[in-house]
C-alpha positions in Angstrom: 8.8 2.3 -22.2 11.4 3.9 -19.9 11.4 3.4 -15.9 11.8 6.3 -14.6 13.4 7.5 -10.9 11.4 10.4 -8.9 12.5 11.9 -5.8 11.3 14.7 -3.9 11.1 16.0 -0.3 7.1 15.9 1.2 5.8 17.3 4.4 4.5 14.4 5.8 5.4 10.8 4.3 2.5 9.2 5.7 0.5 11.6 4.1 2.0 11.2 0.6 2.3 7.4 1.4 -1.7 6.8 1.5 -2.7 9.7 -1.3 -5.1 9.1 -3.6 -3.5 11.4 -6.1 -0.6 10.1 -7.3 -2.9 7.4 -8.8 -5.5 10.0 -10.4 -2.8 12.1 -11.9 -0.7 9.2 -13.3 -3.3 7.1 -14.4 -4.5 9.0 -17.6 -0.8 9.4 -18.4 -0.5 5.4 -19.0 2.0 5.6 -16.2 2.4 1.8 -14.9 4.3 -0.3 -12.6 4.4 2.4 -9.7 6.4 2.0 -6.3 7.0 4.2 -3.5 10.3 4.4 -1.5 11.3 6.5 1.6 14.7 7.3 2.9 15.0 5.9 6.3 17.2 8.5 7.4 15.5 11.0 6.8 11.5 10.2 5.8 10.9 13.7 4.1 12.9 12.5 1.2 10.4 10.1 -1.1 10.7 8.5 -4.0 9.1 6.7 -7.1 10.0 4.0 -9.6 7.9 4.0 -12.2 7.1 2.9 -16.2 6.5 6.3 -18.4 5.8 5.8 -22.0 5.9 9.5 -22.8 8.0 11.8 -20.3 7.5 15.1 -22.4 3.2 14.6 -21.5 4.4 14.4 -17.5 6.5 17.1 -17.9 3.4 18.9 -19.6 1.2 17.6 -17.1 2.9 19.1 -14.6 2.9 22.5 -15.5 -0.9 22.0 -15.3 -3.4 23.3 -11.8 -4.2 19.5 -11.9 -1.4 18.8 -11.0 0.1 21.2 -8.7 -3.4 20.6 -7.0 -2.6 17.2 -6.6 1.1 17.9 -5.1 0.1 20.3 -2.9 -2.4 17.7 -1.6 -0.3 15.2 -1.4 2.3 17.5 0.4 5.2 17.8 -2.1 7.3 20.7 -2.1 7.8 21.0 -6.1 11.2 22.9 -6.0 12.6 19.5 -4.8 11.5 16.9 -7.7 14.2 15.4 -10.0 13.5 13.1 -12.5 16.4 10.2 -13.5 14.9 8.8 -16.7 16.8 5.0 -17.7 19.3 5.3 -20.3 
């Protein structure tokens, strides 16, 4: 199973910090092992580490209203998200 980087701007870290969502949405993917980071510099800029046993159902998933719901909610500005996946 591959870790996989994340990193994205948000609105409001806090926010995105204590969401629900991330959990809901990641859950029924099988995705484990999750951990937030946030760039001390600059606190819009977020990031997560995380185990994915099948990237092509995230990127799937995220092309779904569930969700975008879920990063609207959770304040992430989808034009910013990269994925790194571990060689």
């Amino acid at each position: 199973m591959p870790t996989v980087i994340a990193h994205h701007d948000v609105k409001d870290k806090d926010h995105w910090l204590a969401s629900p969502k991330r959990a809901e949405v990641f859950g029924p993917l099988g995705i484990t092992n999750a951990r937030t980071f946030v760039d001390p510099q600059n606190p819009t800029q977020v990031g997560l580490l995380m185990d994915v046993p099948d990237m092509d159902a995230v990127m799937a998933a995220m092309q779904t209203p569930e969700f975008a719901q879920a990063m609207e909610y959770d304040g992430v500005l989808p034009e910013t998200v990269v994925f790194l996946v571990e060689a």
